[in-house]
C-alpha positions as CSV (number, residue, x, y, z in Angstrom):
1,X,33.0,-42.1,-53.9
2,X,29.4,-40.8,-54.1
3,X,28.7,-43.5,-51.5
4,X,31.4,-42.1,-49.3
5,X,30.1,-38.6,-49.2
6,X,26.2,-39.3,-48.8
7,X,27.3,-41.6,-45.7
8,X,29.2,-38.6,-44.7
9,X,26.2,-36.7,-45.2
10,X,23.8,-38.8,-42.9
11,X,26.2,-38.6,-40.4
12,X,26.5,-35.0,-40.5
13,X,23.1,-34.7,-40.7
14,X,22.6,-36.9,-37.9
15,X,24.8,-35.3,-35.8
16,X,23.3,-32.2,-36.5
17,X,19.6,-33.4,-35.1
18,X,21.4,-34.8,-31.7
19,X,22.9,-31.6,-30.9
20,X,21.0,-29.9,-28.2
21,X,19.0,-26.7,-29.0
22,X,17.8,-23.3,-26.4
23,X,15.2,-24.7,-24.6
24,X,16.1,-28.4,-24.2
25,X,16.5,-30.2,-21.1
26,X,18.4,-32.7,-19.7
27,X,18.1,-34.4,-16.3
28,X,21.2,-35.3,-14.1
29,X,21.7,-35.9,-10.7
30,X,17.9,-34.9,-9.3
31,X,17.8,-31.8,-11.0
32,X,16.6,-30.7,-14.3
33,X,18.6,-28.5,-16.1
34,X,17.6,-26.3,-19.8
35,X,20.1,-24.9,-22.0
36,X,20.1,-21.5,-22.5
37,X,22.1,-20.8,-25.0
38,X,23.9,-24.0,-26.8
39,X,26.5,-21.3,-28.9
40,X,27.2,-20.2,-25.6
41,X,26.9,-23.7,-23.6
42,X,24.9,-22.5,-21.0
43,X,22.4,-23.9,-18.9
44,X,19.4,-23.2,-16.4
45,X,19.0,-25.3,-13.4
46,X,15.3,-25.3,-13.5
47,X,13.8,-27.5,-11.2
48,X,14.1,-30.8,-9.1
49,X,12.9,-34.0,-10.9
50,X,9.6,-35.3,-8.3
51,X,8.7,-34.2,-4.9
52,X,11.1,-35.2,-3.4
53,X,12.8,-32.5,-1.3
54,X,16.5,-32.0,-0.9
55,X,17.7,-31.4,2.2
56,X,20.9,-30.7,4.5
57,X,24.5,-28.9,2.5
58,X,24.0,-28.4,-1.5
59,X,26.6,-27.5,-3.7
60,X,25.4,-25.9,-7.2
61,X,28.0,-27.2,-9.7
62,X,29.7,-24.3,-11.6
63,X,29.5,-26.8,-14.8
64,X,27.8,-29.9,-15.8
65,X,27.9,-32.4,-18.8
66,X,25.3,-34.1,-21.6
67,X,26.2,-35.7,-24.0
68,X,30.0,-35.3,-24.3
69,X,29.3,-31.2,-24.0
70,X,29.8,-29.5,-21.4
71,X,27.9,-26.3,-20.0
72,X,27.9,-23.7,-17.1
73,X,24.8,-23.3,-15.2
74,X,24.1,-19.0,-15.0
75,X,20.7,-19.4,-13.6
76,X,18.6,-20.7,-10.4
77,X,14.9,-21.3,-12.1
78,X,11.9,-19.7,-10.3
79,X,10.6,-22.5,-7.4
80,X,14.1,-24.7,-7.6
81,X,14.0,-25.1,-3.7
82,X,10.4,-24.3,-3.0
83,X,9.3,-25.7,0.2
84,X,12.8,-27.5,1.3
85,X,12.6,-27.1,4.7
86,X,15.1,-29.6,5.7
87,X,17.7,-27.4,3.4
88,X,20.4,-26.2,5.6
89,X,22.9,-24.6,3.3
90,X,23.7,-23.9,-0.1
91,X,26.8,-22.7,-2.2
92,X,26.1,-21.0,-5.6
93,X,29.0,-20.9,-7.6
94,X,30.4,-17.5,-9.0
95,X,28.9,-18.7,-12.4
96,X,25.5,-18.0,-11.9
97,X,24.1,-14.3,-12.4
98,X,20.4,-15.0,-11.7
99,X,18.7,-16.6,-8.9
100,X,14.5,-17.5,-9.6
101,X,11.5,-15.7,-8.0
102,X,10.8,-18.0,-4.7
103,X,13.7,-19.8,-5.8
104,X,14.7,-20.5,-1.9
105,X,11.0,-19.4,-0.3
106,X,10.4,-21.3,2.8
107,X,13.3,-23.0,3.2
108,X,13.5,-22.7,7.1
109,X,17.0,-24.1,7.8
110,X,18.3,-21.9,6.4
111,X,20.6,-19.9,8.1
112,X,23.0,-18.7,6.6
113,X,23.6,-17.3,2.6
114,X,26.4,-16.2,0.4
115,X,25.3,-14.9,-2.9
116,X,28.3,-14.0,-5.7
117,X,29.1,-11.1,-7.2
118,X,28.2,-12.8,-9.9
119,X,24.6,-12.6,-9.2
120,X,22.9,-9.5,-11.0
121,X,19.3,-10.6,-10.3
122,X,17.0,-11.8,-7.8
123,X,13.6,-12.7,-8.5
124,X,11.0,-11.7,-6.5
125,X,9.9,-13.7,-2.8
126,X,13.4,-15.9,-3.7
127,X,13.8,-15.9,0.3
128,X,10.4,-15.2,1.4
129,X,10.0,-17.6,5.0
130,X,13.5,-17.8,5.3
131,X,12.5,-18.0,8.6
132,X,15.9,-19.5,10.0
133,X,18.1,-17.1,7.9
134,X,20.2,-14.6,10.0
135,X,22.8,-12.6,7.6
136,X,22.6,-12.5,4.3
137,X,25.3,-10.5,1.8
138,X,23.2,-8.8,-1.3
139,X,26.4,-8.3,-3.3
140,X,27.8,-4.6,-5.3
141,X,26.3,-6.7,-8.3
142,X,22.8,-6.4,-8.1
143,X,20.7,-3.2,-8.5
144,X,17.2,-4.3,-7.5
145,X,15.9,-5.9,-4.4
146,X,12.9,-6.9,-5.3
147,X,9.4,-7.8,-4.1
148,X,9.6,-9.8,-0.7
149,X,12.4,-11.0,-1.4
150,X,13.5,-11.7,2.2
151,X,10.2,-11.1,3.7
152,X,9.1,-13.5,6.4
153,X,12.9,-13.7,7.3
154,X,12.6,-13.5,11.2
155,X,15.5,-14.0,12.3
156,X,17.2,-11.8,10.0
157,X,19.4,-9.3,12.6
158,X,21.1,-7.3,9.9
159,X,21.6,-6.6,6.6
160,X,24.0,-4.8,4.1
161,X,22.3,-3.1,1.2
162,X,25.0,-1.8,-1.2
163,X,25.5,1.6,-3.3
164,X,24.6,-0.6,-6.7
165,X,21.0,-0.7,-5.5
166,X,18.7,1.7,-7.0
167,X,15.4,0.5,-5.6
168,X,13.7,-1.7,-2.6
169,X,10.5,-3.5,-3.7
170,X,7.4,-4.0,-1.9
171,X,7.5,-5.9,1.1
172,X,11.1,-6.9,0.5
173,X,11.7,-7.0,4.2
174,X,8.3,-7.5,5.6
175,X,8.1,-9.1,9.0
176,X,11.5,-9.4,9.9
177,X,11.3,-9.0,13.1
178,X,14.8,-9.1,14.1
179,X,16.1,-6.4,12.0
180,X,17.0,-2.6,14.4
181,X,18.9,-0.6,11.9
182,X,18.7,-0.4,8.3
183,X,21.1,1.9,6.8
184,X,20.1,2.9,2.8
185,X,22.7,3.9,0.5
186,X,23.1,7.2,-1.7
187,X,22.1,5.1,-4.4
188,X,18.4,4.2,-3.8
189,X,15.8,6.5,-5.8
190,X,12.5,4.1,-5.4
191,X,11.5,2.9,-2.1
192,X,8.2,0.4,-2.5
193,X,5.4,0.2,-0.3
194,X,5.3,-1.7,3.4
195,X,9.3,-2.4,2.2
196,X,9.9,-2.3,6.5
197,X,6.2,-3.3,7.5
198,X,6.2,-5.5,10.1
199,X,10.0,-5.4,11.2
200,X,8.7,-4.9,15.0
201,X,12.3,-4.3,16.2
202,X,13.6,-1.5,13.8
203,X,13.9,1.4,15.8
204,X,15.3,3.5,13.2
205,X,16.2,3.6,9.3
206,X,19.6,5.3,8.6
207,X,20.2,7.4,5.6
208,X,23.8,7.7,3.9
209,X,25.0,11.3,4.5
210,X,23.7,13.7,1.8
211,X,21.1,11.1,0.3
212,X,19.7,13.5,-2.6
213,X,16.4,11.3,-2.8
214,X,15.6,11.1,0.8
215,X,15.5,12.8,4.5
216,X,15.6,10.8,7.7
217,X,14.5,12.6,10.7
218,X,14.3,10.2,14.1
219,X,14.6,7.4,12.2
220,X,11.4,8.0,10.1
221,X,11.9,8.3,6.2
222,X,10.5,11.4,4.3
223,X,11.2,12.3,0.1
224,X,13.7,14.9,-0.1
225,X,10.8,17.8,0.1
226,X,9.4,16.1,3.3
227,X,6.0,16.4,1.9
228,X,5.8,12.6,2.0
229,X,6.0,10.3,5.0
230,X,7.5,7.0,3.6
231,X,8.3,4.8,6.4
232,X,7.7,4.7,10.5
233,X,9.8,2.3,11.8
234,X,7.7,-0.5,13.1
235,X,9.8,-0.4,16.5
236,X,8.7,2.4,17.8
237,X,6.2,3.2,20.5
238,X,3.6,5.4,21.8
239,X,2.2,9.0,20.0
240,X,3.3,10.5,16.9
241,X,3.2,13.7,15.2
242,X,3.5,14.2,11.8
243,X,5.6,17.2,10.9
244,X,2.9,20.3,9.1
245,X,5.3,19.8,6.0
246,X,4.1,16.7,5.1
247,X,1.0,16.6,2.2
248,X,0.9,12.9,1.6
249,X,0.9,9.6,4.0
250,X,2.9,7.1,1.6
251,X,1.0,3.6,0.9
252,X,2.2,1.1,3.7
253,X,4.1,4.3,5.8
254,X,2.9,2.9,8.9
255,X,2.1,-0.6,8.0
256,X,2.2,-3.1,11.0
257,X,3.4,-0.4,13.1
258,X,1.8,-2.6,16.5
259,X,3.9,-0.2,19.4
260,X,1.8,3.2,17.7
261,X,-1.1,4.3,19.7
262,X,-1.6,7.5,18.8
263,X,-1.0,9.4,15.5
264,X,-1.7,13.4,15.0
265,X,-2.1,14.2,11.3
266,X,-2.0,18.0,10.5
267,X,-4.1,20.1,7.8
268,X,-1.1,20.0,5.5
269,X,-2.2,16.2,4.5
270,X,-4.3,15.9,1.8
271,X,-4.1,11.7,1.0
272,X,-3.8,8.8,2.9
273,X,-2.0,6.1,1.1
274,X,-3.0,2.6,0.7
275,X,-2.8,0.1,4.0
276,X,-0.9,3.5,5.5
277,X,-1.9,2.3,9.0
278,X,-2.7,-1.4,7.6
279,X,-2.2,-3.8,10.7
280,X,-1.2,-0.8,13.2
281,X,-3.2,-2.6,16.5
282,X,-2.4,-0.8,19.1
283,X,-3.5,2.7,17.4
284,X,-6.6,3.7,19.7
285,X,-7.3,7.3,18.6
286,X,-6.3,8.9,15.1
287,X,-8.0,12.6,14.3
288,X,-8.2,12.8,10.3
289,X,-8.4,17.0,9.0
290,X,-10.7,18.3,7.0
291,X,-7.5,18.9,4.5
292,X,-8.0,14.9,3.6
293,X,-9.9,14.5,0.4
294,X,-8.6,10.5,-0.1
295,X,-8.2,7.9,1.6
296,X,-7.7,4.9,0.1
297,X,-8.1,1.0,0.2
298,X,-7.1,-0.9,3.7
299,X,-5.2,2.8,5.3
300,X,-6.7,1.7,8.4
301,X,-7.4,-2.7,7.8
302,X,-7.0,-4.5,10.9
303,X,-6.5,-1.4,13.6
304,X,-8.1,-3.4,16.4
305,X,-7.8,-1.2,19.1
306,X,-9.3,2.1,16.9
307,X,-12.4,2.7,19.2
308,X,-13.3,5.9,17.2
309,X,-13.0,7.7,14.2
310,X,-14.3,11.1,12.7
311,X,-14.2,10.7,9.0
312,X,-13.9,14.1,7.8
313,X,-16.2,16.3,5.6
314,X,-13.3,16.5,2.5
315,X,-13.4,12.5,2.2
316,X,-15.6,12.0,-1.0
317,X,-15.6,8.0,-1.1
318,X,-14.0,5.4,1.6
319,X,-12.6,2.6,-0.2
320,X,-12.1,-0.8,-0.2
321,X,-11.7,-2.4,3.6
322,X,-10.6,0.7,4.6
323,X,-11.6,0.3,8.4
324,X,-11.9,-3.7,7.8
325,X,-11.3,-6.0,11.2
326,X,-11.4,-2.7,13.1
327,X,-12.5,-4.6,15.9
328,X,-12.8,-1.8,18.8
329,X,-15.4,0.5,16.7
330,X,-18.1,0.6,18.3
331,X,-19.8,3.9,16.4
332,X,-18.7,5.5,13.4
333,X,-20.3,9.2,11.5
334,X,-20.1,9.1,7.6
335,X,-19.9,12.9,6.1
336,X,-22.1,14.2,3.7
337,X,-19.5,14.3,1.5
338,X,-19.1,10.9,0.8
339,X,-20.7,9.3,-2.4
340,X,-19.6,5.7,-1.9
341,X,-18.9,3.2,0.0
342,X,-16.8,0.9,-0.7
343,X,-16.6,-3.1,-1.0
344,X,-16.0,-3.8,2.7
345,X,-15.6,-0.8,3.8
346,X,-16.6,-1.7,7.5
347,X,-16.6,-5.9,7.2
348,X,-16.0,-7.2,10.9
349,X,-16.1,-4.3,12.6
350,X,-18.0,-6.6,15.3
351,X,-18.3,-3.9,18.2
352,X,-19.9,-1.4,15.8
353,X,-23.3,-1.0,17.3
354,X,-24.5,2.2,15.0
355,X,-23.9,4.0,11.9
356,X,-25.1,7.1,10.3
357,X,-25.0,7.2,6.4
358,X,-25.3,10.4,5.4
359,X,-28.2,12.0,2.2
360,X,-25.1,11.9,0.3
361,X,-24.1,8.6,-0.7
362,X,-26.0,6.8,-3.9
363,X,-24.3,3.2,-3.6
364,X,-23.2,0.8,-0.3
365,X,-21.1,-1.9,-2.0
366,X,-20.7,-5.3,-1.8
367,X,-20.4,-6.6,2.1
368,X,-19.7,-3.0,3.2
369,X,-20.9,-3.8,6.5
370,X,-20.6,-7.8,6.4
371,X,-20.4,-9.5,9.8
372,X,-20.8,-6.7,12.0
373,X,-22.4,-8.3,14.4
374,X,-23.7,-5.7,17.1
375,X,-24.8,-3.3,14.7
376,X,-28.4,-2.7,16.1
377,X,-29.7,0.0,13.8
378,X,-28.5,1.6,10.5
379,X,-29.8,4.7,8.5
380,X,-30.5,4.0,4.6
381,X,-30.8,8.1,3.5
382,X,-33.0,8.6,0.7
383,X,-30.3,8.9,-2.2
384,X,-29.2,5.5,-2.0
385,X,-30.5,3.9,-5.1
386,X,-28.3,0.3,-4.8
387,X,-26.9,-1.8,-2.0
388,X,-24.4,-4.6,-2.7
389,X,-24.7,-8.0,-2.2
390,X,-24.1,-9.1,1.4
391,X,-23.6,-5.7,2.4
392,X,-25.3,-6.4,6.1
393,X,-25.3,-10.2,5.6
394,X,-23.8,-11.6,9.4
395,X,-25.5,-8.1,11.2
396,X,-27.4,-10.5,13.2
397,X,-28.2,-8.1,15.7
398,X,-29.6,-5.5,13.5
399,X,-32.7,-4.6,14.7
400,X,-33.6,-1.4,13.1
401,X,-33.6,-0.5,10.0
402,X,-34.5,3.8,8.8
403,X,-35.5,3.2,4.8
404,X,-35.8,6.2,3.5
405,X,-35.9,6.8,-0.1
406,X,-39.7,6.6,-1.6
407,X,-38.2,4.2,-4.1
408,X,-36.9,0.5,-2.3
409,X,-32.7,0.5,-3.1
410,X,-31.8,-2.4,-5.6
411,X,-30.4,-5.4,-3.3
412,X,-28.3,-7.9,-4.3
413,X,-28.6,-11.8,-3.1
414,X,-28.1,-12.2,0.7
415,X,-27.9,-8.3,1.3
416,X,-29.6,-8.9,5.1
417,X,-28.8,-12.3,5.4
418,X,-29.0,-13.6,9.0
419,X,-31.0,-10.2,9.6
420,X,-34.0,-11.2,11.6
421,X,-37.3,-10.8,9.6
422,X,-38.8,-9.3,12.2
423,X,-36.4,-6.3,12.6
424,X,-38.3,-3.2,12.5
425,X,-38.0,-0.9,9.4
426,X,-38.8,2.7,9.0
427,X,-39.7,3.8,5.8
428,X,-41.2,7.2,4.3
429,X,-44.6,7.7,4.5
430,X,-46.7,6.4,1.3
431,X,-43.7,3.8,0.4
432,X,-45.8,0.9,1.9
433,X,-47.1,-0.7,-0.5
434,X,-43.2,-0.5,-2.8
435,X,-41.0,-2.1,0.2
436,X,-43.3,-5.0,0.8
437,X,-43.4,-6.1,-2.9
438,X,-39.9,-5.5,-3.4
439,X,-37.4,-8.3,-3.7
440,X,-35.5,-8.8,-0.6
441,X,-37.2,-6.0,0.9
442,X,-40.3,-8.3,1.2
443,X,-38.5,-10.7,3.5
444,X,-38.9,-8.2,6.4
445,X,-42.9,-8.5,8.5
446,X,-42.7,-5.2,10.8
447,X,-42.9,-1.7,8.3
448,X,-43.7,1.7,10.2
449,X,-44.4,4.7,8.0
450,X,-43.2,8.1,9.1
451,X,-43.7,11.4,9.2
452,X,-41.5,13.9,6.9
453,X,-38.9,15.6,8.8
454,X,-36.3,18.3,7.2
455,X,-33.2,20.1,8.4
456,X,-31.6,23.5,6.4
457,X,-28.8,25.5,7.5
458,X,-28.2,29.0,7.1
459,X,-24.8,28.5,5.6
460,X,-23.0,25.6,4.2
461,X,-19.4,26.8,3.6
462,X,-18.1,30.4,5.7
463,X,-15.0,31.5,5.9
464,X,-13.7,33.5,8.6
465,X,-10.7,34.7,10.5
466,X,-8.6,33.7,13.5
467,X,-10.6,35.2,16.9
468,X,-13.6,35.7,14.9
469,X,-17.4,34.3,15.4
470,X,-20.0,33.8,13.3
471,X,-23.8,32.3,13.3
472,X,-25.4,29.7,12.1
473,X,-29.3,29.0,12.5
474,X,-30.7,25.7,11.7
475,X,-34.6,25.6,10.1
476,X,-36.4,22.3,10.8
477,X,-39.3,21.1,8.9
478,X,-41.6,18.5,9.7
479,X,-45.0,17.0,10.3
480,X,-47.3,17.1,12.8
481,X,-47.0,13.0,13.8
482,X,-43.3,13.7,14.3
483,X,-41.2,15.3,17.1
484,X,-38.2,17.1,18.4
485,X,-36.4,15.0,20.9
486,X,-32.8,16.5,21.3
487,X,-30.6,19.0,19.3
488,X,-26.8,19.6,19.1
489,X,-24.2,21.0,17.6
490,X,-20.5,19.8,17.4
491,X,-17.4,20.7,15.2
492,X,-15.0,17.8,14.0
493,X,-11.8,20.0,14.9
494,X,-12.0,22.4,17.6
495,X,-8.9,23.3,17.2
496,X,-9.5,25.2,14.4
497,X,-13.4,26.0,15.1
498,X,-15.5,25.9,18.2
499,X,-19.4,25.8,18.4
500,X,-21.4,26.1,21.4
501,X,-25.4,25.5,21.7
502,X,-26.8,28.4,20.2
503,X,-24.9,27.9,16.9
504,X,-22.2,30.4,17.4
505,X,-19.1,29.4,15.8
506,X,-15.7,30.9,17.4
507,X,-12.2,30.9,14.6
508,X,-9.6,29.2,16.6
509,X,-6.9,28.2,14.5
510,X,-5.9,28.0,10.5
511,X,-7.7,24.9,8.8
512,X,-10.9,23.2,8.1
513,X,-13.3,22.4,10.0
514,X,-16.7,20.9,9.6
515,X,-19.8,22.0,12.1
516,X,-23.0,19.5,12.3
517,X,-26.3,20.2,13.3
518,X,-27.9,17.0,14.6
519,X,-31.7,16.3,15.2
520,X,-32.8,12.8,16.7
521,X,-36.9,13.0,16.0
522,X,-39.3,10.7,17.8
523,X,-38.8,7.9,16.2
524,X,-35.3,7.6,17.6
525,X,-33.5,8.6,13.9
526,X,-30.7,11.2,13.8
527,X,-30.9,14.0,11.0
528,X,-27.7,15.6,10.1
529,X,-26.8,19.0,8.2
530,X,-23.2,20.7,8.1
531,X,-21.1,23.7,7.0
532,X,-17.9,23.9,6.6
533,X,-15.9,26.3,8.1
534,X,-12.5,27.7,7.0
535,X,-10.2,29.7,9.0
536,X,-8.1,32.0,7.9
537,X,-4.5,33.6,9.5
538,X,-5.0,37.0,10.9
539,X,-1.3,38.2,9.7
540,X,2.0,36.8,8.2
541,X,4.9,36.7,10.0
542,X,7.3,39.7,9.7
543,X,10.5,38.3,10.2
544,X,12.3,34.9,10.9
545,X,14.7,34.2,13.8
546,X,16.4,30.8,14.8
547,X,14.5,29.1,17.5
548,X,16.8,29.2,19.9
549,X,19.3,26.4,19.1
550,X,23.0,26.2,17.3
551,X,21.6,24.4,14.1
552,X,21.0,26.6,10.8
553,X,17.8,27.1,9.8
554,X,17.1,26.3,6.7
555,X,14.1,27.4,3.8
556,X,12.4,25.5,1.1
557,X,9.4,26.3,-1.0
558,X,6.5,24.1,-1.4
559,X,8.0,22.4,-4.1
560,X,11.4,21.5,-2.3
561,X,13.6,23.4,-3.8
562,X,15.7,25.2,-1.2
563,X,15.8,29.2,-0.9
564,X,17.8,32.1,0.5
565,X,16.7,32.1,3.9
566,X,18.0,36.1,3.9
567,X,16.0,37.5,1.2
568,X,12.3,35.8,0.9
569,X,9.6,36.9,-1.0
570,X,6.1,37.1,0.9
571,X,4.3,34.1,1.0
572,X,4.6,30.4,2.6
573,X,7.9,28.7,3.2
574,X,9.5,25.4,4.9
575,X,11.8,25.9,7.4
576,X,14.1,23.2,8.8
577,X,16.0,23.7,11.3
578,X,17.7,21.1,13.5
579,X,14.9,18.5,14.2
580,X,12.4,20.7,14.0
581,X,10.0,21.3,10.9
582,X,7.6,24.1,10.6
583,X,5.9,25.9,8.0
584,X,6.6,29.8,8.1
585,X,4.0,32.3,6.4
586,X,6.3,35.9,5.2
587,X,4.2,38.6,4.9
């Protein structure tokens, strides 16, 4: 008997240690498969076994069988289909509630998908260069489409997104360039950045009727305040103006936006979003307020055609490859308000031939001007105190160099790389004997010593009505060895101030503006001094009347919130009223 039982007991106990345990895996049929849950006999079909791709129809069994048990598969592992670009279809069985990050990416033959209602979760990029896919159903199951999910999906004509979805990651639809409408449900309360970017065909993105989180107006997306621009549908063409309600240009709003030439931004904005005009390369002109005090990394990357740009005296730092591969540059003014610049900030900009850094900045970063490669002469003012490494390396053509602080800048490694050692640099008088010791600054033959030259205005901030002038005197001090060779003044928004050449500064319109004093001296190097200017309204308005169409007009502070239109307090207002937006000042 006690035999009996302890041969029982070993083959209890054996049993016990064959039984499979969460996290096993088994392989059958080319695929490997881990259990999930053995109470629950569920399973994971993880990965292929080699790499060896699988290619034409698949059918994902519902259920499959080890070791006399058998199991249901619930899950797609991340990378199952990575790559299979000979895959032409693929039924997933009602089973399965989660499909892998890049579980499908770049499978190309695609063309066609059917996901379950089972499905509750799709990882992120699990169709990303889908390029063969044209309709897809996202079913009333799943609540999230996440990052790039179906980006890369070319072919992709249209697409259903369903009232269970509360938010559209980044890039989920980037560069499908088949896509015209988008219609997005009630349900959505978080759109991600450059979600559309790229979609070159959509004309238009459709809101559901009374969508509480959002406001469509021509096809562009704003929040429900319209003080954020969200998306520009990548299909459009030509100019643009953005609507004086909007504070904010959403990371990614314009991303890839290739058709946009021109863009007016009013003095409402106050921040630029990151990549906000990333990859827009037909943009030729943009004018930037003095109302913007950020903009941040990559708002304009790769805007080839941007032959200009007047950064303006509110900015306090350009970021990271803000204006990278800007191509058409070819000259480019830095305010005196900016402290830093950043880690290429200007890389590639091959057609910029000139740049003025203003007494302001302490730090260039790291290749902040790397392969610009027509850049001829730069101005180092004398409060820059470090330069990055590679900052100018590739600036093969820069030939003149201004130096100014007493004290050589701190380089790091390669900072004037492919710089000719002959270029000639200009430094302040007395500071011979410190640049030509000076690491990296000793690889350069031709130093010229200068004589001190000084610029002061009479005012540096005024403030002034609509209609009204006022003057400003510039006071220029400098040595003997040094001359005057040209003066001018110039305002960075005349339509909100004017300045002629005496200095006299005419109030044309509420806003900003920045007026600059500029002195080249004889040795060819412009000196620059500003004021800013604000303009004030001469009156509110007394009353409000429709403009002249059927719609209702309607009135919103500047938080959102809508208002009486019949009984407002004095003081600034939104008014919407059919397509048109406009803010409205009640005296």
């Amino acid at each position: 008997m006690k035999k009996f039982l302890f041969f029982m007991a070993v083959v209890l106990s054996l049993g016990l240690t064959a039984r499979a345990a969460n996290g096993d895996i088994f392989d059958l049929n080319g695929f490997r498969y881990q259990v999930l849950s053995e109470t629950q006999h569920t399973v994971s079909l993880s990965s292929r076994i080699g790499s060896t791709q699988t290619s034409g129809d698949v059918v994902i069994p519902a259920n499959v069988e080890n070791k006399g048990v058998s199991y249901t598969v619930t899950q797609l592992g991340d990378f199952l289909f990575l790559l299979c670009s000979d895959l032409t279809s693929v039924t997933i069985p009602n089973t399965v509630t989660r499909i892998g990050k890049s579980a499908f990416s770049s499978c190309r033959g695609l063309t066609s998908m059917t996901i379950p209602n089972s499905v509750t979760y799709i990882g992120d990029s699990a169709f990303d260069g889908c390029s063969g896919l044209t309709s897809i159903t996202i079913p009333e199951s799943v609540t999230s489409i996440r990052t790039s999910v179906f980006s890369g999906c070319y072919k992709l004509t249209s697409v259903t997104i369903p009232n269970s979805v509360k938010s559209i990651g980044s890039y989920a639809f980037n560069k499908c360039s088949g896509l015209t409408s988008v219609t997005i449900p009630n349900s959505v309360t978080s759109i991600g950045g450059a979600a559309f970017s790229n979609c070159t065909s959509l004309q238009e993105i459709v809101l559901e009727e009374g969508n509480p989180n959002y406001t469509a107006i021509d096809g562009v997306v704003y929040n429900s305040m319209l003080t954020q621009l969200i998306i520009y549908p990548a299909g459009k063409k030509g100019a643009f103006e953005i609507p004086n309600t909007v504070t904010e240009i959403g990371e990614s709003a314009f991303y890839g936006c290739t058709g946009l030439t021109s863009v007016s931004i009013p003095n409402s904005v106050t921040s630029i979003g990151k990549s906000a005009f990333d990859d827009c390369t037909g943009l030729t002109s943009v004018s930037i307020p003095n109302s913007v005090a950020s903009i941040a990394s990559r708002a304009f990357y790769h805007c080839e055609s941007l032959t200009s740009v007047t950064i303006p005296n509110s900015v306090t730092s350009i970021g990271e490859s803000t204006f990278t591969n800007c191509g058409g540059l070819t000259s480019v003014t830095i305010p005196n308000s900016v402290t830093s610049i950043g880690f290429a900030a200007f890389s590639n900009c091959y057609n910029l031939t000139s740049v003025t850094i203003p007494n302001s900045v302490t730090e260039i970063q790291s290749s902040a001007f790397s392969s610009c490669t027509r850049l001829a002469s730069v101005i180092i003012p004398n409060s820059v105190t470090e330069i990055g490494n590679t900052a100018f390396d590739g600036c093969g053509s820069l030939s003149t160099i201004f130096a100014l602080p007493t004290t050589p800048p701190s380089c790091g490694s390669n900072v004037f790389r492919d710089v000719p050692e002959t270029a000639v640099v200009y430094i302040s008088k007395g500071s011979l004997n410190a640049y030509s010791e000076a690491a990296i600054w000793n690889r350069f033959t031709d130093f010229r010593e200068m004589g001190a030259f000084d610029i002061a205005l009479s005012e540096s901030n005024i403030t002034i009505e609509e209609g009204k002038t006022a003057t400003l005197t510039a006071t220029v001090t400098k040595d003997d060895e040094v001359a005057v060779e040209s003066e001018s003044w110039t305002s960075s928004d005349p339509e909100v101030a004017t300045v002629d050449n005496d200095g006299l500064v005419t109030a044309v319109g509420e806003g900003t503006a920045t007026i600059t004093f500029t002195v080249v001296d004889s040795y060819g190097c412009p000196h620059s001094e500003y004021c800013k200017v604000t303009v004030s309204a001469t009156s509110g308005i007394e009353g409000i009347e429709a403009d002249g169409n059927d719609a209702p007009a309607e009135f919103f502070n500047l938080n959102g919130v809508r208002v009486n239109g019949d009984a407002l307090n004095p003081g600034l207002y939104i008014k919407r009223q059919g397509g048109k937006i406009s803010k409205v000042l009640v005296k």
